[in-house]
Backbone bond lengths (Angstrom), bond angles and torsions (degrees), N, CA, C in turn:
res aa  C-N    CA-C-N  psi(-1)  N-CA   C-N-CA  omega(-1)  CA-C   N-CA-C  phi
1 X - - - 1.462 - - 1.533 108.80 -
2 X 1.338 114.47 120.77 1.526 124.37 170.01 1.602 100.41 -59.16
3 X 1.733 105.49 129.83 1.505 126.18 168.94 1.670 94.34 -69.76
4 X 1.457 110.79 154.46 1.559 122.97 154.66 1.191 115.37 -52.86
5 X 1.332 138.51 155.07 1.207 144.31 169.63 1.131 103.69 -74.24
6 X 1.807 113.39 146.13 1.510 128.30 167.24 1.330 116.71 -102.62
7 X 1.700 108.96 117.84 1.568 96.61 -151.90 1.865 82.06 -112.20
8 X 0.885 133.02 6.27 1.364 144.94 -164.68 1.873 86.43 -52.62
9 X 1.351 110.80 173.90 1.370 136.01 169.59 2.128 99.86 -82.29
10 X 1.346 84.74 172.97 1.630 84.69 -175.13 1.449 88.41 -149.04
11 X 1.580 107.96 142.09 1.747 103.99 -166.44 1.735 88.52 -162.72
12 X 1.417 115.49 126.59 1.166 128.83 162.90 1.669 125.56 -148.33
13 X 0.925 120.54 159.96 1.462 129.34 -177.25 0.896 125.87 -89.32
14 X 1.338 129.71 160.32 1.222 130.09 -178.37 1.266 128.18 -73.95
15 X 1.512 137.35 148.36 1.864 125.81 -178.52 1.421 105.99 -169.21
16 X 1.186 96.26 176.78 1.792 85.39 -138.35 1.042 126.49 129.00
17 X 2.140 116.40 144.74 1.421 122.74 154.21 1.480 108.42 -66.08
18 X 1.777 124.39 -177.72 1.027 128.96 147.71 1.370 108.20 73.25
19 X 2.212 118.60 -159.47 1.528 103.69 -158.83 1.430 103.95 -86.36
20 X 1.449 127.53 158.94 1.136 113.80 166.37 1.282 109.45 -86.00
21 X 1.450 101.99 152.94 1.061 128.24 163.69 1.579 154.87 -127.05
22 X 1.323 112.23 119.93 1.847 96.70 -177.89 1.422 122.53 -105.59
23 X 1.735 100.98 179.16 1.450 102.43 175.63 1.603 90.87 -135.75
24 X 1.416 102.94 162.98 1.415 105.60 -169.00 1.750 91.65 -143.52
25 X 1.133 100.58 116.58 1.422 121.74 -166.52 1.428 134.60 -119.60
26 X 1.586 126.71 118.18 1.546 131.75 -143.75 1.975 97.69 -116.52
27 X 0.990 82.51 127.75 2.048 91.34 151.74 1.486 114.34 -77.49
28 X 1.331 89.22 -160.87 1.925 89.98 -158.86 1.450 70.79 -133.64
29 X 1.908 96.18 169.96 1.319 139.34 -170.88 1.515 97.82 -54.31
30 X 1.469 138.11 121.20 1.531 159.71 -172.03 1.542 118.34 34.61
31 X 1.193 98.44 25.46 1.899 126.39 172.17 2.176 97.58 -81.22
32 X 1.666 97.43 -162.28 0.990 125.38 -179.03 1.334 140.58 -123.59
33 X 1.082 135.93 -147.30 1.274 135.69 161.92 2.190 83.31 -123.01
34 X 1.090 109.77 -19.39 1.110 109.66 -173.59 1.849 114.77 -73.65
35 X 1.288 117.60 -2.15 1.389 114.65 172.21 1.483 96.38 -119.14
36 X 1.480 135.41 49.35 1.469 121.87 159.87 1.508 79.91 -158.03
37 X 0.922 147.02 38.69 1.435 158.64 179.49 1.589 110.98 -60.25
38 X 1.761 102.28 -60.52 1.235 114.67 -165.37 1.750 99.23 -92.54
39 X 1.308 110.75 -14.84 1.944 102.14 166.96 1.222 92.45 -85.57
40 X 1.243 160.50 -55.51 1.382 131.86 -170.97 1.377 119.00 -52.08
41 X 1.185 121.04 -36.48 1.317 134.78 -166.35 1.774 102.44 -80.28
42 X 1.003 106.85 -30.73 1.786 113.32 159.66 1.400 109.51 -39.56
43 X 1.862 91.27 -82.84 1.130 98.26 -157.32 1.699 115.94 -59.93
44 X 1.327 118.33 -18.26 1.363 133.21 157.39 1.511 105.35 -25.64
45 X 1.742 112.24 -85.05 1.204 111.19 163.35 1.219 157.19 -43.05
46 X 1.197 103.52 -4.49 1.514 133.58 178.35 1.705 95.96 -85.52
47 X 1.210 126.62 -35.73 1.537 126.02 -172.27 1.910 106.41 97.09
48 X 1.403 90.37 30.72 1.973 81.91 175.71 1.662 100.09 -113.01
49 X 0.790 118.39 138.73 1.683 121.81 156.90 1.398 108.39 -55.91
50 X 1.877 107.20 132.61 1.453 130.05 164.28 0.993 116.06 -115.51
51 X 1.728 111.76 133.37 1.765 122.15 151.30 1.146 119.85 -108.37
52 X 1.504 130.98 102.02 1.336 122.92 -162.77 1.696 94.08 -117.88
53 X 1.280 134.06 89.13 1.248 133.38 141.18 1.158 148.82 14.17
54 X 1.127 147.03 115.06 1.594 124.30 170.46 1.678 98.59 -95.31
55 X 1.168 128.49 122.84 1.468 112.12 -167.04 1.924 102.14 -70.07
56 X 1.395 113.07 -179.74 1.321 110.45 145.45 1.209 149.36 -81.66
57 X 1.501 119.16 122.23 1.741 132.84 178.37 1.323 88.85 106.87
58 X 1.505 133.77 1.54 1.609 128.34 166.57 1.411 112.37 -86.40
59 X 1.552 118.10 158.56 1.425 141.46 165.08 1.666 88.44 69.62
60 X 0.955 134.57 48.15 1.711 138.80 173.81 1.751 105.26 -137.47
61 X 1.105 99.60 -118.90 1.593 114.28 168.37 1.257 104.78 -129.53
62 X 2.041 113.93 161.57 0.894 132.75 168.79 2.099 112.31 -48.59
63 X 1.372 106.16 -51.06 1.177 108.07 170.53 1.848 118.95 -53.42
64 X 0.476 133.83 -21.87 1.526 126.88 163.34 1.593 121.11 -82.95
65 X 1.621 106.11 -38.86 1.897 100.23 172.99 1.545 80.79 -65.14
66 X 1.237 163.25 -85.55 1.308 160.16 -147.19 1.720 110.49 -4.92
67 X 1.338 101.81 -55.24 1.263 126.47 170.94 1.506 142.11 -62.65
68 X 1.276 87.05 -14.12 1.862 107.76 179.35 0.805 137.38 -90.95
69 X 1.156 149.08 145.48 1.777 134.72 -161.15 1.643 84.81 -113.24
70 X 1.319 94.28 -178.97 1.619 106.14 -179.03 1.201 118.66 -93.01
71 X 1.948 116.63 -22.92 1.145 116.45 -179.82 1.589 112.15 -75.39
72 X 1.256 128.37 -0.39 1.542 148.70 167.42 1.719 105.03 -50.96
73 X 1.941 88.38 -69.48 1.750 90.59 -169.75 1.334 101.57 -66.44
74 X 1.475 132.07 -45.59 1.860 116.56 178.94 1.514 112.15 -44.75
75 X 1.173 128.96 -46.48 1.140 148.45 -132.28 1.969 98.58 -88.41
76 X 1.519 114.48 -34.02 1.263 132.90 168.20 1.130 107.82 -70.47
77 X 1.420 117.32 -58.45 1.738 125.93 179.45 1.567 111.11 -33.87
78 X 1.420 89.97 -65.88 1.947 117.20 -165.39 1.710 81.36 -50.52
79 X 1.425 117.90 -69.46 1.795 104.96 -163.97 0.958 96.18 -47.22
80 X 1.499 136.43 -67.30 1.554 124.38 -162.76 1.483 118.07 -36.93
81 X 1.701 112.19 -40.08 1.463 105.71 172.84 1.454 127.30 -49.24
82 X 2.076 92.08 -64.75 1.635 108.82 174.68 1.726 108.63 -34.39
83 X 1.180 122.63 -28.34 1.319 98.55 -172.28 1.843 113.87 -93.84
84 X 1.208 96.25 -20.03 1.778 110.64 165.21 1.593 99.69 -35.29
85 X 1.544 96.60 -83.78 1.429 129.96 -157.42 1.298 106.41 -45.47
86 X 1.822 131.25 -37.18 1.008 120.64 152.37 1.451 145.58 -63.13
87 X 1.508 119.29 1.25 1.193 146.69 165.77 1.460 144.65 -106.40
88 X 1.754 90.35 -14.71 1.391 113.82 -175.97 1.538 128.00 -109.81
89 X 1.202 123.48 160.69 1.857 107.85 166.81 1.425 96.73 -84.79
90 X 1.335 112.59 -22.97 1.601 114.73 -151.43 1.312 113.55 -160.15
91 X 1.500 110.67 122.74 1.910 113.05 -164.11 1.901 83.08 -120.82
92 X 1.264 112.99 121.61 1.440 104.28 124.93 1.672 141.01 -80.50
93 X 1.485 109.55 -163.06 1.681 109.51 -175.58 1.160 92.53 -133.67
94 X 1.483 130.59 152.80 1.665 130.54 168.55 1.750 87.82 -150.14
95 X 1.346 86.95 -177.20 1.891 107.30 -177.07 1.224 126.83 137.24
96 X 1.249 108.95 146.59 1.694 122.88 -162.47 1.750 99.71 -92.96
97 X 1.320 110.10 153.90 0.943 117.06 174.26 1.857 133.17 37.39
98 X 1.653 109.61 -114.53 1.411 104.62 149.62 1.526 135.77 -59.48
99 X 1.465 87.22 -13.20 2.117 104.13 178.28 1.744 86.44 -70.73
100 X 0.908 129.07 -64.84 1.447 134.04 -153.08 1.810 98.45 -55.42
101 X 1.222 100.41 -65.90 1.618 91.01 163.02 1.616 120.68 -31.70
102 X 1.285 133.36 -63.18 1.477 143.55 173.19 1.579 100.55 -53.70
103 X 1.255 130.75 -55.87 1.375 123.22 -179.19 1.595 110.43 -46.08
104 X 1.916 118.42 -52.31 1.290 101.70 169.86 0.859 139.21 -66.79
105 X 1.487 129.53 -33.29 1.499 137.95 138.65 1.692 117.36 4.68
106 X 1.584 94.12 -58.24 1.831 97.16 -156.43 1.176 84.88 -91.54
107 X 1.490 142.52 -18.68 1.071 137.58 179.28 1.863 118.06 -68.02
108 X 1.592 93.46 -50.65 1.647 91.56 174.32 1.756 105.42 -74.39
109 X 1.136 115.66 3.84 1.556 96.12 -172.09 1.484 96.35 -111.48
110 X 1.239 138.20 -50.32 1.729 157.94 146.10 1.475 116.45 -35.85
111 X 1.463 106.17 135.64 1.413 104.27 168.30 1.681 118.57 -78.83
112 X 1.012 121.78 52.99 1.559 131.25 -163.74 1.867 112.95 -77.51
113 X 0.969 103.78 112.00 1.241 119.91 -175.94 1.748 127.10 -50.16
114 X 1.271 122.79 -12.73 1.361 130.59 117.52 1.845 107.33 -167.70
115 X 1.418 109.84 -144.74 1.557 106.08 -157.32 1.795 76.17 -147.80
116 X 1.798 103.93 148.04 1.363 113.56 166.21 1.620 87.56 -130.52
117 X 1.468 109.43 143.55 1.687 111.09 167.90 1.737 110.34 -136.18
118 X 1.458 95.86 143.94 1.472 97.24 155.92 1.310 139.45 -132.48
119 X 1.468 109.63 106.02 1.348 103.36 170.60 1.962 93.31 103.01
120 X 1.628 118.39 5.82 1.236 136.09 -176.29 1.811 102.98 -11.58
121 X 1.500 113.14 132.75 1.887 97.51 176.66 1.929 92.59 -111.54
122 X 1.005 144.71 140.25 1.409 159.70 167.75 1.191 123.37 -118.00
123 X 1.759 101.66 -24.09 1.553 102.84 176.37 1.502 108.62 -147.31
124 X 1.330 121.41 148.64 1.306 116.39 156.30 1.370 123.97 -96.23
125 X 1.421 110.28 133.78 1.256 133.42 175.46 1.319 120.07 -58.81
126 X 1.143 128.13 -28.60 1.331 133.68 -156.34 1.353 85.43 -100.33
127 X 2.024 106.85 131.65 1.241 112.66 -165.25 1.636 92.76 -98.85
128 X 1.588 128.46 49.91 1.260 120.00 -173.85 1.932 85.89 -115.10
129 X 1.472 97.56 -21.86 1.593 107.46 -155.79 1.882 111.30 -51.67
130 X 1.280 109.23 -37.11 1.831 104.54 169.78 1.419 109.99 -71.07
131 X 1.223 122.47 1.77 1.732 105.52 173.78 1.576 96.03 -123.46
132 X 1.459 135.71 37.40 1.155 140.52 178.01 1.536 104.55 -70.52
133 X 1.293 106.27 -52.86 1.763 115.80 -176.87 1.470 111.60 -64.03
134 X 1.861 120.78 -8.47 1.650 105.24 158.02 1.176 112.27 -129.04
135 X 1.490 124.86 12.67 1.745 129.66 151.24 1.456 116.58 -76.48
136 X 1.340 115.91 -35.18 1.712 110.89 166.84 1.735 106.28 -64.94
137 X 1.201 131.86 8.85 1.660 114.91 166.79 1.281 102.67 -121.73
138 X 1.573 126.83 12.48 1.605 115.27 128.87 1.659 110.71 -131.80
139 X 0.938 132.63 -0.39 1.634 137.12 162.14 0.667 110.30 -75.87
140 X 2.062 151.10 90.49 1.287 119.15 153.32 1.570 128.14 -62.84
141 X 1.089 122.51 -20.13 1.468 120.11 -161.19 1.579 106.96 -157.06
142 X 1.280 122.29 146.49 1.612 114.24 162.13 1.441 101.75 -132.56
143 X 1.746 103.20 159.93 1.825 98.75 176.32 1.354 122.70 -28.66
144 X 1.266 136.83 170.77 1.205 135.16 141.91 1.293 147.14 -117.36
145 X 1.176 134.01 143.38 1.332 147.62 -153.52 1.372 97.05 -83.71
146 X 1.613 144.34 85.79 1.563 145.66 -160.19 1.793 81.36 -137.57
147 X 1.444 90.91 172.62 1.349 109.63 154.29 1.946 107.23 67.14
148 X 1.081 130.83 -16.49 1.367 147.35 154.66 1.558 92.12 6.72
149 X 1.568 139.95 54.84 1.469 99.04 -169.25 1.676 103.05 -135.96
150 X 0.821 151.67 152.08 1.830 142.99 -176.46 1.333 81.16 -99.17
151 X 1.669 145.24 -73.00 1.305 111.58 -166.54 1.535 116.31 -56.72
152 X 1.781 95.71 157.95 0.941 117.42 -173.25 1.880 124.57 -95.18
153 X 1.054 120.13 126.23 1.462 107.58 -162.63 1.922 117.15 124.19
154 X 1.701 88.16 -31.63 1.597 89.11 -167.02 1.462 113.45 -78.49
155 X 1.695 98.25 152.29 1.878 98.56 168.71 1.558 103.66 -120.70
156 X 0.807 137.25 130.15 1.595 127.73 168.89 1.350 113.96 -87.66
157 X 1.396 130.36 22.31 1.230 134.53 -167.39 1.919 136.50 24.05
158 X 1.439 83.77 56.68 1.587 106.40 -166.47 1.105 99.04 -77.10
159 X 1.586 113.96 163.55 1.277 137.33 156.31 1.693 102.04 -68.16
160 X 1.524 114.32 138.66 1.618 139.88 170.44 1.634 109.28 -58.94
161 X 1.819 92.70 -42.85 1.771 88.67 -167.83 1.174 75.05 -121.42
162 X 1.872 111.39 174.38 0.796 130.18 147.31 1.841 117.15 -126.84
163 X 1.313 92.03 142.44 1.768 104.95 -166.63 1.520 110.07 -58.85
164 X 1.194 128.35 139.81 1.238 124.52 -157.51 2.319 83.89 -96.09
165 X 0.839 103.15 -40.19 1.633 106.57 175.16 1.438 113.28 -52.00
166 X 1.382 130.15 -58.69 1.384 144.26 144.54 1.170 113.85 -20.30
167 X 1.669 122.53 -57.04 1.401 106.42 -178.44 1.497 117.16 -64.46
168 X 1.431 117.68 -43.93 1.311 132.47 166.56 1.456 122.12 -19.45
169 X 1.672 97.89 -54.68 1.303 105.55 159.00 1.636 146.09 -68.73
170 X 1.388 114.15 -20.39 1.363 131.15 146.54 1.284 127.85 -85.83
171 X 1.732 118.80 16.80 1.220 101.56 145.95 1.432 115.10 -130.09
172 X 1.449 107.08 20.84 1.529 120.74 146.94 1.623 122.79 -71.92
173 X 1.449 103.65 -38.19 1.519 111.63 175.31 1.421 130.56 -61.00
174 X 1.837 94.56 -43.09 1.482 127.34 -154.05 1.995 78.84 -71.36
175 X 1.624 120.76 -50.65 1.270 107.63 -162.63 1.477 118.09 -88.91
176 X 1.393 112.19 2.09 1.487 123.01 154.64 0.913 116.13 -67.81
177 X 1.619 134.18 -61.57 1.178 148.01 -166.83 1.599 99.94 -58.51
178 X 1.174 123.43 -55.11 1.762 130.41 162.05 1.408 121.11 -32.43
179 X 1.599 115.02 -35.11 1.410 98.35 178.47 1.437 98.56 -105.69
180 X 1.036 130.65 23.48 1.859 141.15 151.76 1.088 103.22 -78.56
181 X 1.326 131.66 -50.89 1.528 104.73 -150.16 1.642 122.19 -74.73
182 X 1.007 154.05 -12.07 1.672 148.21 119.43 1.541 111.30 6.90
183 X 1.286 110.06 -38.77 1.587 116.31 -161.77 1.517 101.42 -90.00
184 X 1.312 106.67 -9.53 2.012 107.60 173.38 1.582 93.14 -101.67
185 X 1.654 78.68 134.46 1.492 121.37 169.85 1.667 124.89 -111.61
186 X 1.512 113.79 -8.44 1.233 124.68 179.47 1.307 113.70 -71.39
187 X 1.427 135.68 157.81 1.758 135.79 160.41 1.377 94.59 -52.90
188 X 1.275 100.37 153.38 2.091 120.15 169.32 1.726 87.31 -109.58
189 X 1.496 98.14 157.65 1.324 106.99 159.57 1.448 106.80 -149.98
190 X 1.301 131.45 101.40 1.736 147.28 -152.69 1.315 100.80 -88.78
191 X 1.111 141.02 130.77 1.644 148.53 121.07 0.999 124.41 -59.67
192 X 1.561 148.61 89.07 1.650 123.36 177.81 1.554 85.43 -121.56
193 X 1.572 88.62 149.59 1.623 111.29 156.84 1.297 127.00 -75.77
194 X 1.353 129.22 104.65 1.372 117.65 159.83 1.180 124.92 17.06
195 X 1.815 113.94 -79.33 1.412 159.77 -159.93 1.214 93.03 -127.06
196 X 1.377 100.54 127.77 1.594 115.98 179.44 1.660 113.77 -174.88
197 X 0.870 117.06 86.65 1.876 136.64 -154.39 1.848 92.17 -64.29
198 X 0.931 123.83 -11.22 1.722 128.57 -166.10 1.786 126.65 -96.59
199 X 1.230 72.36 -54.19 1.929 107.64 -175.36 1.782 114.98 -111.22
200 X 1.271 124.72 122.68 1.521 110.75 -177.20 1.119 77.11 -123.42
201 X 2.102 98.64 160.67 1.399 119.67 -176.38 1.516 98.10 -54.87
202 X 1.156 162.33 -2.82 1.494 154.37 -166.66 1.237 101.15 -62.13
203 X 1.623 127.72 -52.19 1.479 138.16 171.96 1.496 112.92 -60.02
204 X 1.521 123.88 -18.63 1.123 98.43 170.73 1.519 115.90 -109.75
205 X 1.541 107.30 12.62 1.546 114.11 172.10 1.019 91.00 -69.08
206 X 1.713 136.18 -41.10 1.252 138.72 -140.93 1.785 102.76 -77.32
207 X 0.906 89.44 -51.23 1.891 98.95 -173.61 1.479 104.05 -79.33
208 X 1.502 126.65 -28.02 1.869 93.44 158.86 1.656 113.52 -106.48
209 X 1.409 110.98 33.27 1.454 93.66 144.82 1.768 118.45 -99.99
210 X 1.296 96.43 -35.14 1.611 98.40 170.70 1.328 121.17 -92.30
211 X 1.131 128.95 23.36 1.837 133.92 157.40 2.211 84.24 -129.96
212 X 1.176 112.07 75.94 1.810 119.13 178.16 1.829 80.72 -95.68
213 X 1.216 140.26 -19.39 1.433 115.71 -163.44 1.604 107.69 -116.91
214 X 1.443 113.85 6.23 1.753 122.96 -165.59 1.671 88.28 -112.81
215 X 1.440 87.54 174.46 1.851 91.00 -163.01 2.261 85.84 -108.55
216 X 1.281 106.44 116.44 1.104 117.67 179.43 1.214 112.49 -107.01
217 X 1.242 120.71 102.77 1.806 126.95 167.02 1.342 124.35 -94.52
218 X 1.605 123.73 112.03 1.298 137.89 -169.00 1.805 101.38 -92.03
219 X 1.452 130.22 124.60 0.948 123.67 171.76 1.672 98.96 -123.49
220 X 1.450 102.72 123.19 1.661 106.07 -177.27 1.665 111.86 -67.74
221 X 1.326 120.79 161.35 1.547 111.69 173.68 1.601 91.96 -139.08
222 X 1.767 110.24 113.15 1.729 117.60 -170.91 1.484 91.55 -87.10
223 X 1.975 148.07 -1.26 0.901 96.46 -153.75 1.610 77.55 -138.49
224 X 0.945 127.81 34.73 2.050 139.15 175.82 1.596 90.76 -132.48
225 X 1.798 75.92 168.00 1.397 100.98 -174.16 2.166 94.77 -131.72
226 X 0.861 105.21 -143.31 1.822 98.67 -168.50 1.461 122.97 -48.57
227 X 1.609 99.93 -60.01 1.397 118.98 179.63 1.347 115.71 -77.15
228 X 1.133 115.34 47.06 1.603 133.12 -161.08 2.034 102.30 -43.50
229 X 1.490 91.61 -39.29 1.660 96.12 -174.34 1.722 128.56 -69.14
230 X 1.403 89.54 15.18 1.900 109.99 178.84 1.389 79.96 -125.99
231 X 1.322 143.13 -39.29 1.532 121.26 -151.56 1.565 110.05 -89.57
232 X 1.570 104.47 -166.05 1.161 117.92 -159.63 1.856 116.06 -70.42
233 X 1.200 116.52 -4.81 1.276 139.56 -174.36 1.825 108.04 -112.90
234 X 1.507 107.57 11.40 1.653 101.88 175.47 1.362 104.35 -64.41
235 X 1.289 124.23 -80.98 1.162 126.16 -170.72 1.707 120.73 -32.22
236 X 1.209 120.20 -16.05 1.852 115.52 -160.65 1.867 83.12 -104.90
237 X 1.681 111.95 -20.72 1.622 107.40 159.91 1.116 109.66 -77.90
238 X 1.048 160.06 -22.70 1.349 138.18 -131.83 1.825 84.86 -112.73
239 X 1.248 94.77 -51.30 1.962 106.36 -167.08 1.898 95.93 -48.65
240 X 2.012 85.35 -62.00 1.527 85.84 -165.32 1.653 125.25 -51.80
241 X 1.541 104.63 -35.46 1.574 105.82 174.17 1.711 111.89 -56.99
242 X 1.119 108.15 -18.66 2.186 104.45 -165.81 1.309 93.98 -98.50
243 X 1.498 121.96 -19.80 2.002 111.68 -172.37 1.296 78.25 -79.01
244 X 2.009 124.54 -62.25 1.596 111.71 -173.94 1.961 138.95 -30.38
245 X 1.688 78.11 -51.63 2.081 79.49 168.83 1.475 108.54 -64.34
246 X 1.411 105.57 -34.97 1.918 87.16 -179.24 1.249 116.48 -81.60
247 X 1.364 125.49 -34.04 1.433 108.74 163.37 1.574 120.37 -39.45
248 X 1.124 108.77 -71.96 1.881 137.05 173.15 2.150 91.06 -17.46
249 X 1.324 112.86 -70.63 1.339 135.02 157.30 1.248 140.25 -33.51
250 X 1.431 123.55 -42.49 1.169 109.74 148.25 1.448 124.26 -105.67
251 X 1.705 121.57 17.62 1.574 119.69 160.68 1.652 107.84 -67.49
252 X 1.821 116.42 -27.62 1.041 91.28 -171.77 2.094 111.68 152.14
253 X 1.491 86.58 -0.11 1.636 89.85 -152.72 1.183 98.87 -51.06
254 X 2.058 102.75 177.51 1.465 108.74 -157.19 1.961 90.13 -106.66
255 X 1.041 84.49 149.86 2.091 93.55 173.01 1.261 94.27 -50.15
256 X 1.908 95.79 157.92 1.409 117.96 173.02 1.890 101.68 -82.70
257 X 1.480 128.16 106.51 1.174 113.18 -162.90 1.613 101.94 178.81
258 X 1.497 84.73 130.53 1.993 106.75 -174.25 1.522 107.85 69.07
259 X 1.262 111.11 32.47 1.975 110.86 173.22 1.464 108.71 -48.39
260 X 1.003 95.81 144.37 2.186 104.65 173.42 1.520 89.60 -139.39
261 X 0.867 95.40 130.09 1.755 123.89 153.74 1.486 109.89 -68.36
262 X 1.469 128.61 130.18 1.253 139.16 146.93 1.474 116.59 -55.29
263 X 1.537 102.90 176.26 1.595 105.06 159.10 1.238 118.29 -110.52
264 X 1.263 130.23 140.01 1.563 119.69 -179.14 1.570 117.27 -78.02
265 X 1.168 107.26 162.93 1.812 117.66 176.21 0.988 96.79 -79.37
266 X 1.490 123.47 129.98 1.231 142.39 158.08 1.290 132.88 -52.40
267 X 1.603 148.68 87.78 1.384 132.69 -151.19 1.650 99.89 -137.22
């Protein structure tokens, strides 16, 4: 019998010789904290401090993300950082999907010592997505795209629908967050799936044409599908993201220190 999903927040401290360090870590668009569960819990073991979020209008019902703007879910992230940064020498950013979007976010706005992503979303595919802002005032909801997974067994404890208002709002974000990214200076370190029914490489054309001057590393995954961090390729993430912060770490990174917040584009 499949357990319920744990959509709870995930929060640990730092331990360890040497600097501390965190990661500050996002779910994806009507997901959880419950499908990056076991990468937080990595990097736990690794000895870095985690803030993993429950965003807002998530792990409830579709009817409440309905209600949320996007500057909500950044706006959770960014605290999750602020509280790193006061604890840390050194915060990275990670995140699945729409998390990965929010990870660059805090990245172009934060001095964050680099970014791990999986499966990063920048764009929507669905050519319904530019008329989202006048299908949510007779669309409330369309199926949803959950469960993305080649192993067998998994639930990522998704939302059924997804809010047609909500989306609206992630692709207001997704094209904010786009004219940020220039402003990151940190290493990337990419996860994409091969096969991935959710996310097409288009989002990741997107992030190495506009990070052309940051050092962007694409590592393919032949044996997942979206939610790569339940699938059969978790573990070769979980390792590869903790050798990455220590590499990132002992080249040299810069302290978490004097962050400024931008202003967002208005849409």
């Amino acid at each position: 019998m499949t357990s319920s999903p744990d959509h709870s927040p995930f929060t640990s401290a730092p331990s360890g010789d040497g600097p501390r360090t965190g990661v500050v870590l996002s779910h994806g668009f009507t997901g959880s904290p419950h499908g990056l569960r076991a990468w937080a819990q990595a990097f736990a073991a690794a000895g870095f401090a985690v803030r993993m979020p429950l965003l807002p209008g998530h792990g409830t019902n579709w009817q409440e993300l309905a209600r949320t703007r996007w500057q909500q879910w950044h706006g959770a992230l960014d605290d999750a950082y602020l509280e790193l940064e006061a604890e840390c020498d050194h915060v990275f950013a990670a995140g699945l999907s729409m998390g990965g979007a929010l990870a660059l976010r805090v990245a172009a706005t934060r001095p964050v010592a680099g970014v791990v992503l999986v499966n990063p979303a920048l764009v929507i595919d669905d050519p319904r997505a530019p008329l989202a802002g006048i299908l949510k005032l007779v669309l409330k909801s369309t199926p949803a795209i959950a469960n993305d997974i080649l192993k067998e067994g998994m639930d990522e404890g998704a939302y059924a629908r997804t809010p047609v208002a909500a989306a609206h709002e992630m692709n207001k974000m997704f094209r904010d967050t786009i004219r940020l990214l220039p402003r990151i200076t940190a290493p990337v370190q990419v996860y994409k799936s091969t096969v991935d029914h959710v996310v097409s490489d288009a989002s990741i054309a997107v992030l190495r044409r506009r990070l052309a001057s940051v050092p962007v590393d694409v590592v393919r995954l032949d044996n997942s599908y979206h939610v790569a961090t339940m699938d059969h390729d978790a573990e070769r993430i979980f390792e590869g993201s903790v050798q990455f912060i220590r590499r990132v770490l002992a080249a040299g990174a810069a302290p978490a220190a004097g962050s400024q917040e931008v202003q967002h584009e208005q849409a």
